[in-house]
N, C-alpha and C positions, 0 to 999 in steps of 0.2 A: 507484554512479557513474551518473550521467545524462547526458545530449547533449541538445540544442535540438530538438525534432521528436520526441522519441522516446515513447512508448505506455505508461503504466504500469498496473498494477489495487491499491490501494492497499486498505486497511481505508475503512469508508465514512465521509464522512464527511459532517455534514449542513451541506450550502451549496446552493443552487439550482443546477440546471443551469445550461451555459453562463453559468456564475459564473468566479470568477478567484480563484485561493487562492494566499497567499505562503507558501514555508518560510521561517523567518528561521534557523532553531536549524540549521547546518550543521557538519558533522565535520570532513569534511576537502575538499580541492581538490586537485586535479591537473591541471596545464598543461602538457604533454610530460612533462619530466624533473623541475619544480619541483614538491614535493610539499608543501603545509601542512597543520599537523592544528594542530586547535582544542584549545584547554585550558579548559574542556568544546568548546566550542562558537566557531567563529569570529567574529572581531568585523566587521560590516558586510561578511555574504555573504548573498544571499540568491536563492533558485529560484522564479520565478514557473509555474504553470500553468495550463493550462484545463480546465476540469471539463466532459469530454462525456457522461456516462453516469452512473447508478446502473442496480445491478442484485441478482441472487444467483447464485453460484457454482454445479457440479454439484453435483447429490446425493451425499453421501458415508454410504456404511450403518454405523450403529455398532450394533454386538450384543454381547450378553450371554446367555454360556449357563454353566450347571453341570449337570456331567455326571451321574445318577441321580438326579436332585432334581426333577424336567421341569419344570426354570428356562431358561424361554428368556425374551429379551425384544429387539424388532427398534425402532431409529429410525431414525431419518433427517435429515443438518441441512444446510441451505446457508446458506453463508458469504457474506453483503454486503459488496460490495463498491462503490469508487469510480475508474472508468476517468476517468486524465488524460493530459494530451499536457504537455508539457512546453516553455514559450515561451523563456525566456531567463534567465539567472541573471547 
């Protein structure tokens, strides 16, 4: 669920910054108490936002050890992402 103004970090995706991406494929709405869900997908909803950022995520350590084998092995990955702001749906 999103609101006008609001911040998101999304998977990345590749658009220019300060670009303008549409969702068209939306689930469901909610307006107070009117609730619509889509069969997959609603017909003629869509969320526009703006694209302020690309980046990468913190470092997250992934390891592997077995114990008496002297199996260690250390990574490391960060997750790209795409910060949006969210204009109007």
């Amino acid at each position: 669920m999103v609101k006008p103004g609001e911040t998101l970090k999304i998977e990345k995706i590749k658009k220019p910054e300060n670009g303008e991406i549409v969702f068209d494929k939306v689930l469901l709405i909610i307006n107070g108490d009117n609730i619509k869900i889509g069969k997959p997908f609603m017909e003629d909803a869509k969320v526009s936002a703006k694209i302020i950022e690309e980046g990468r995520g913190k470092k997250v350590i992934v390891l592997k050890y077995k114990q008496k084998t002297r199996y260690h092995k250390k990574a490391g990955h960060r997750q790209p992402f795409t910060k949006i702001t969210i204009s109007d749906f």
